[in-house]
Structures are given as structure tokens and as C-alpha cells.
ROGUBA-697837 format. One record per residue (C-alpha): residue in one letter; residue number from 1; z, y, x. Coordinates in steps of 0.1 Angstrom, whole numbers, always signed. Each point is the difference from the previous one (the first is absolute). Layout:
% residues N
ATOM res   n    zz    yy    xx
ATOM   A NUM     Z     Y     X
...
***
This chain:
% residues 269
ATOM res   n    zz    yy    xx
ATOM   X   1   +85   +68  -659
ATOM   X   2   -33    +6   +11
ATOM   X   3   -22   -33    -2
ATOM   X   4   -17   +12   +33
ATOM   X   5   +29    +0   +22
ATOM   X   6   +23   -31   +10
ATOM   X   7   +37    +4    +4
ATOM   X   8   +10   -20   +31
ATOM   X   9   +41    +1    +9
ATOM   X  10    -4   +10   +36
ATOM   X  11   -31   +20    +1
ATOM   X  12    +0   +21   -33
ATOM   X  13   -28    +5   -23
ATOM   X  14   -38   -11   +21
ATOM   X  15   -38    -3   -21
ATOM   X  16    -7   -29   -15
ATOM   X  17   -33   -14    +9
ATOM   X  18   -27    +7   -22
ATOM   X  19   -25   -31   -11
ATOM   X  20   -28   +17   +23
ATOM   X  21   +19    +5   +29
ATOM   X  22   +15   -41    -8
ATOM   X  23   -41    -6    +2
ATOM   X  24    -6   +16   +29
ATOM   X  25   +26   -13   +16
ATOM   X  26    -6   -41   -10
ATOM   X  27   -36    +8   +13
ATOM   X  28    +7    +4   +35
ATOM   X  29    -5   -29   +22
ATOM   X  30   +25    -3   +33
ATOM   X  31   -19   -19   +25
ATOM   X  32   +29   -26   +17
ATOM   X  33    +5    +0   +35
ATOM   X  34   -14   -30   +17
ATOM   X  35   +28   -29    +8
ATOM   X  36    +9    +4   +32
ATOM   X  37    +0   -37    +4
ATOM   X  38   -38    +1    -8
ATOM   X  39   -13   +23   +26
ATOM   X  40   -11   -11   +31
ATOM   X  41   +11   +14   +32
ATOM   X  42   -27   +23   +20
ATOM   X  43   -15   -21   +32
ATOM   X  44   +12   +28   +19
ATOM   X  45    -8   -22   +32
ATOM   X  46   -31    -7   -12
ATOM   X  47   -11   +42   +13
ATOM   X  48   -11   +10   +34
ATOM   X  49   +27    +4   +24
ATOM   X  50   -12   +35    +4
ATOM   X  51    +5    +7   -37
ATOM   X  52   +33   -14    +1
ATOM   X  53   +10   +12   +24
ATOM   X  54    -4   +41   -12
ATOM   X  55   +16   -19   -35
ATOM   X  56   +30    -5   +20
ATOM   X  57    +0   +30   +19
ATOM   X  58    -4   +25   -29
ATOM   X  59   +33   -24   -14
ATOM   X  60   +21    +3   +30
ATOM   X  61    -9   +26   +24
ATOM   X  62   +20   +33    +0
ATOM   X  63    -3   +31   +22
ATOM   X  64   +39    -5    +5
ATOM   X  65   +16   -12   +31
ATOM   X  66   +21   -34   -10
ATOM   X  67   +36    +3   +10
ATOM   X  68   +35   -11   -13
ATOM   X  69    +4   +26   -28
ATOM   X  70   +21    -5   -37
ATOM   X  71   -33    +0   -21
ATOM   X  72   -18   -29   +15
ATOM   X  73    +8   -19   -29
ATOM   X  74   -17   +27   -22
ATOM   X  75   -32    +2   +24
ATOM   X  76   -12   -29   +27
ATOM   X  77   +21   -24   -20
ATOM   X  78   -21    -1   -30
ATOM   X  79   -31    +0   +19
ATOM   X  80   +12   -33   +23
ATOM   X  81   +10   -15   -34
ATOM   X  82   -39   -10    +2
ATOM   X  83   +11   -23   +32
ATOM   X  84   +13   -23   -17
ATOM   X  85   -31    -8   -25
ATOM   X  86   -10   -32   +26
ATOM   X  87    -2    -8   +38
ATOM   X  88   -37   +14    +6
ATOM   X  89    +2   +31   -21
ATOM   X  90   +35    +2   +21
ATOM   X  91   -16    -4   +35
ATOM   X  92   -26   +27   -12
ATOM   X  93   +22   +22   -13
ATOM   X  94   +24    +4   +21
ATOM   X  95   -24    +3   +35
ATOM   X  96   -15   +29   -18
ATOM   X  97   +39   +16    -9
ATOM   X  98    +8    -1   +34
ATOM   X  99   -28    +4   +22
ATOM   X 100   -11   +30   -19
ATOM   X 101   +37   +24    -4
ATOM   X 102   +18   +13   +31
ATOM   X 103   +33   -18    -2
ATOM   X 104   +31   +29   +15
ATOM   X 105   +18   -19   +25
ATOM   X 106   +35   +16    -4
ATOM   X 107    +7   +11   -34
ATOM   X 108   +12   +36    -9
ATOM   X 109   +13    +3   -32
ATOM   X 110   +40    +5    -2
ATOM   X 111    +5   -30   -19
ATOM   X 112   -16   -23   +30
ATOM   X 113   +13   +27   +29
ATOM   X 114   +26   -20   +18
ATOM   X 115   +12   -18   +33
ATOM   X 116    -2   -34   -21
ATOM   X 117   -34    +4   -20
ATOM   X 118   -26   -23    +8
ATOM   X 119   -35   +16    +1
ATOM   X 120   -27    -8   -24
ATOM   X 121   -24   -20   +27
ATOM   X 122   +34   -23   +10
ATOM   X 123    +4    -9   -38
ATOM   X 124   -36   -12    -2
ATOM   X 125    -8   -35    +4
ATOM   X 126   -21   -10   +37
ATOM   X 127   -35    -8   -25
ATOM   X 128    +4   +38   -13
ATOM   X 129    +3   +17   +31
ATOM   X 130   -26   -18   +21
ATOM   X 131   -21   +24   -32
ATOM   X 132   +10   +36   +11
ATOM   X 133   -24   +18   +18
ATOM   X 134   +17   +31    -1
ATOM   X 135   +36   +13    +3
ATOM   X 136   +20   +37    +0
ATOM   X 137   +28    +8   +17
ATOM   X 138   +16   +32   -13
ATOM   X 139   +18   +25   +25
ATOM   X 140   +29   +26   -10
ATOM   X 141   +22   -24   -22
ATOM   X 142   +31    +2   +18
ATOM   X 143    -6   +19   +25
ATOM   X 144   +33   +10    +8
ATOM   X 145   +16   -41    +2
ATOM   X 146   -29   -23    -6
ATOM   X 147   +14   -35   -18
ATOM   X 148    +4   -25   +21
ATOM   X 149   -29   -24   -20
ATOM   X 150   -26   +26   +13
ATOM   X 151   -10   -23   +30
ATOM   X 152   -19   -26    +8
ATOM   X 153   +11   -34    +0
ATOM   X 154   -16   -34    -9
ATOM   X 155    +4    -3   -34
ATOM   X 156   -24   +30    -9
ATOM   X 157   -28   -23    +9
ATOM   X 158   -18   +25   +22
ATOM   X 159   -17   -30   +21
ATOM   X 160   -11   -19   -35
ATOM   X 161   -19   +32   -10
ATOM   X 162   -32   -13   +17
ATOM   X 163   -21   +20   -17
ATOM   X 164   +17   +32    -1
ATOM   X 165   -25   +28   +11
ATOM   X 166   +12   +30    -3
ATOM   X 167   +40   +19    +0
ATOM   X 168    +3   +32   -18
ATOM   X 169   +25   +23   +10
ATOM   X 170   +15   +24   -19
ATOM   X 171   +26   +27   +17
ATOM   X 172   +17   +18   -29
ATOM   X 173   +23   +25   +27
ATOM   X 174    +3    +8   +39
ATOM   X 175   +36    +4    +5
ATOM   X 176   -11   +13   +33
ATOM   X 177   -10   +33   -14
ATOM   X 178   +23   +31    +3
ATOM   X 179    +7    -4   -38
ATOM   X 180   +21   -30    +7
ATOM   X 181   +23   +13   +26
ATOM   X 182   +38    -6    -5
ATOM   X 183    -8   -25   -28
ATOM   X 184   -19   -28   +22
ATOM   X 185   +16   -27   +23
ATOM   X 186   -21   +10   +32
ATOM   X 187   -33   +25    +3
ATOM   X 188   -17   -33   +14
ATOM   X 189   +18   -29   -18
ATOM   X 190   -22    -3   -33
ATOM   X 191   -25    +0   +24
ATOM   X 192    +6   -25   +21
ATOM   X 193   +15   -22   -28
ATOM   X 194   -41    +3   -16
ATOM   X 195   -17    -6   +29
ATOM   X 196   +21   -32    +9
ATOM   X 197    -6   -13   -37
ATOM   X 198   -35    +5    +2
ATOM   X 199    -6   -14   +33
ATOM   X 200   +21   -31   -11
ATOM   X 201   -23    -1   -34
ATOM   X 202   -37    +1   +18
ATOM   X 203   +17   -22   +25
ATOM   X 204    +4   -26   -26
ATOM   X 205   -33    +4   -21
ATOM   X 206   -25   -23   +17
ATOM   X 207   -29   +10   -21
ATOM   X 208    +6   +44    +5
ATOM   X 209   -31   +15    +2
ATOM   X 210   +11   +37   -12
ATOM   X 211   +27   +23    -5
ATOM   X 212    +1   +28   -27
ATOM   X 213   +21   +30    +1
ATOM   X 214    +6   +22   -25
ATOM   X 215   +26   +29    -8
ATOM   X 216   +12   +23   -28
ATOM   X 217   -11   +38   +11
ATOM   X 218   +36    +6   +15
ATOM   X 219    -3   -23   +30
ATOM   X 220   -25   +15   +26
ATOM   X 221   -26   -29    +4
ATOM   X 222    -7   +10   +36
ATOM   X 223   +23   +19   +15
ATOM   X 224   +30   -10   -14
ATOM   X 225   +22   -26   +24
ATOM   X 226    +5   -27   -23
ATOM   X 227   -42    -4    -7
ATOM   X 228    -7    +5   +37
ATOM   X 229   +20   -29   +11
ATOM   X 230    -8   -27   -29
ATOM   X 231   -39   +13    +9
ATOM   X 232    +7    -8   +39
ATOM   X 233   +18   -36   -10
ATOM   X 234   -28    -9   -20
ATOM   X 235   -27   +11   +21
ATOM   X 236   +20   -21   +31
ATOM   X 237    -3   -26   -20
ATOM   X 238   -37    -5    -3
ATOM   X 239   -12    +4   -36
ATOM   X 240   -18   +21   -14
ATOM   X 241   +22   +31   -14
ATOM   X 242   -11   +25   -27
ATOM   X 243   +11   +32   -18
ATOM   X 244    -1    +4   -37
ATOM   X 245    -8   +38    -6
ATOM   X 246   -12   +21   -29
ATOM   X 247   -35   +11    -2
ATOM   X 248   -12   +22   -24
ATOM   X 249   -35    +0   -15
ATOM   X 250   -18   +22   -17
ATOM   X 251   -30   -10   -27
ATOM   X 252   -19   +23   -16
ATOM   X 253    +2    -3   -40
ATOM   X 254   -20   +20   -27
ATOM   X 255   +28   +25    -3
ATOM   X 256    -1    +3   +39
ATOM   X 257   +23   -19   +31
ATOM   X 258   +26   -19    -3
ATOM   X 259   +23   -14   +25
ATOM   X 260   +20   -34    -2
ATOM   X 261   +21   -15   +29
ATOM   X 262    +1   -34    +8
ATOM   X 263   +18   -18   +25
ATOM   X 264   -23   -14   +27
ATOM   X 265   +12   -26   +31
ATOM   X 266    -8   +16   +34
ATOM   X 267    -3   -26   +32
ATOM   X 268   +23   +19   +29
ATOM   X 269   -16    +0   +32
***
């Protein structure tokens, strides 16, 4: 046999080490990790509330809009693990997880669609939802039988939400376009069935200050039925109602123009 090769049973014939490489090897120094028992915990408190405050924010802010959904436990969860760390970092925490998302009020994914789902914002304890300042309600889901939980009652908290600003909402489809004929309930009962739930919503905020409305392309954001009558309701109402719209730009670069769209709010009149 070869003296520079080592049978081993389950892995066949490897080098053997050479005395140099044995040097080289015993030579090298591993720094240890520190004991964790020895290190002293960072006097996180001890920063300006304006510094920890963008600490926390980088940690827990998303652009996402927080709603029942299967991989919470995969996203917010590990972020709110940080909650629990003591009672201040909790108080400060959590105000800035709350006041700074826009919390869905009816949740939309087909897991949590249902007559007998609770929403998100009636899950949440009374301390938690005197936080939001803003909220979405989605339009489209359903639009042929809306569930039954798609209403407003007392346990979704409306009148705890004291410093709810603003309501986002979202319509997805206007059953009362052509498109929908012979598949919809009634030409005007999506409609109606909107317009009630949002006047029952603003109704209940005591805090409103705006309303958002926003569309994909399909739903005509003026002239369609559904948009005109939740833009009446809200403007009867007596806050301030705007229009999210894309605006293109265009920036002149070294290789010429370009154009980017971004989406701008626009106050109706």
C-alpha cells in the first residue's frame, strides 16, 4: 500500500497528512466566541427616542398591508417576537407596529373568507387598536353574495380607533359594468351593498380625516357607477376625499429622458 494514502472502511483510500501541512495546521489560532453569559446587554434605552425609533422601524415596518393571511407566522410573527423582550421596549414597539401599517379591516384571503370569520381589527386587543391610524377596506371579494361578517358591528372596534386618520379603499371589480350581466345578483346591488358598508365604516371612525380610493385599471375611476356613488357617500359625509392616480414623470438622464410613474394622492373637489 502506498504510505501516502489511508484506508478508511467507509470512505476508501484519502492523503495522509504530511508533517508540513500537521504544522501548519497546529499553527493556527481559533479565536473563541465570547461566553454569552459574559457580555453585557446594549443600553438600547439609553439612545435618543428619535434613533430608536428608525431602529425599530427599519425592524418592523413593511410596505405590506397586515391582514389574516397563512404566513403571518413566517413574517409579522418573528418581527413581534421582539415584544416580548420587556414592558417598555413592548409599549415602544408595538405603538410604532401599529400606528405606522394600514391594518385591512375584512380579510380576503380564502382561508379567512367566510360568514363566521372574525376580522383582523376584532381579534386585536382594545390597547392595539386605539394605535391604527390607518385602515383598507377592499371592494370586489364576493361580489356576487358578500359573507355575512362583512358588516359592521361592535366588536370591530371602530369607535376605539381614536386615532384612525385615514380609510383606504380599494375596489378590485364593478359588477355594474355590462361585463357582469347575467352573472351578478342586481345591476345596482354591489352597489348599494358598498356604499352602505362604507357609510356604516366612516360613521364609526371618530378620528376620519380622509378617504383614499384606488382601483386596478379595469374599474373606471370616474365614470364607472360603483366609484361615483362611494365618491358621493364620502364626500356627504364631510372628509376630505382623494384619488390615487398614476403620474408619469419624465427626468432627463445622460443617455436622454426617462419616464417613471408613481402613484400620487389627488384631493377631489
Amino acid at each position: 500500500m502506498n504510505k501516502d494514502m489511508i484506508t478508511h472502511p467507509s470512505q476508501g483510500s484519502v492523503p495522509a497528512a504530511s508533517p508540513q501541512t500537521t504544522s501548519a495546521i497546529a499553527s493556527i489560532v481559533i479565536p473563541l466566541a465570547t461566553p454569552t453569559h459574559n457580555r453585557k446587554p446594549f443600553p438600547f434605552f439609553d439612545l435618543p427616542s428619535e434613533l430608536r425609533s428608525k431602529i425599530l422601524t427599519l425592524l418592523l415596518i413593511t410596505e405590506a398591508t397586515i391582514d389574516l393571511h397563512p404566513q403571518n407566522y413566517r413574517t409579522a410573527h418573528q418581527r413581534l417576537n421582539i415584544f416580548l423582550a420587556s414592558q417598555r421596549m413592548h409599549s415602544e414597539a408595538s405603538h410604532i407596529f401599529y400606528s405606522r401599517h394600514t391594518f385591512r379591516l375584512f380579510p380576503t384571503h380564502g382561508r379567512y373568507f367566510g360568514n363566521r370569520i372574525a376580522p383582523l381589527v376584532a381579534r386585536l386587543p382594545r390597547r392595539y387598536r386605539a394605535c391604527l391610524t390607518s385602515l383598507e377596506l377592499r371592494l370586489g371579494p364576493g361580489w356576487g353574495g358578500p359573507p355575512k361578517s362583512w358588516r359592521v358591528h361592535e366588536k370591530l372596534g371602530l369607535g376605539e380607533m381614536e386615532n384612525l386618520r385615514v380609510l383606504k379603499v380599494f375596489v378590485e371589480v364593478d359588477p355594474s359594468q355590462d361585463i357582469f350581466k347575467g352573472f351578478r345578483t342586481g345591476k345596482n346591488f354591489y352597489t348599494e351593498f358598498s356604499r352602505k358598508l362604507l357609510e356604516d365604516i366612516t360613521k364609526g371612525l371618530p378620528g376620519l380625516h380622509k378617504i383614499e380610493f384606488d382601483a386596478w385599471p379595469s374599474v373606471m375611476m370616474k365614470g364607472g357607477t360603483l366609484m361615483k356613488t362611494l365618491v358621493s357617500q364620502a364626500k356627504a359625509l364631510g372628509v376630505n376625499v382623494c384619488l390615487l392616480k398614476d403620474l408619469e414623470t419624465v427626468a432627463k438622464t445622460t443617455g436622454g429622458f426617462c419616464t417613471s410613474v408613481r402613484r400620487e394622492s389627488i384631493l377631489v373637489s
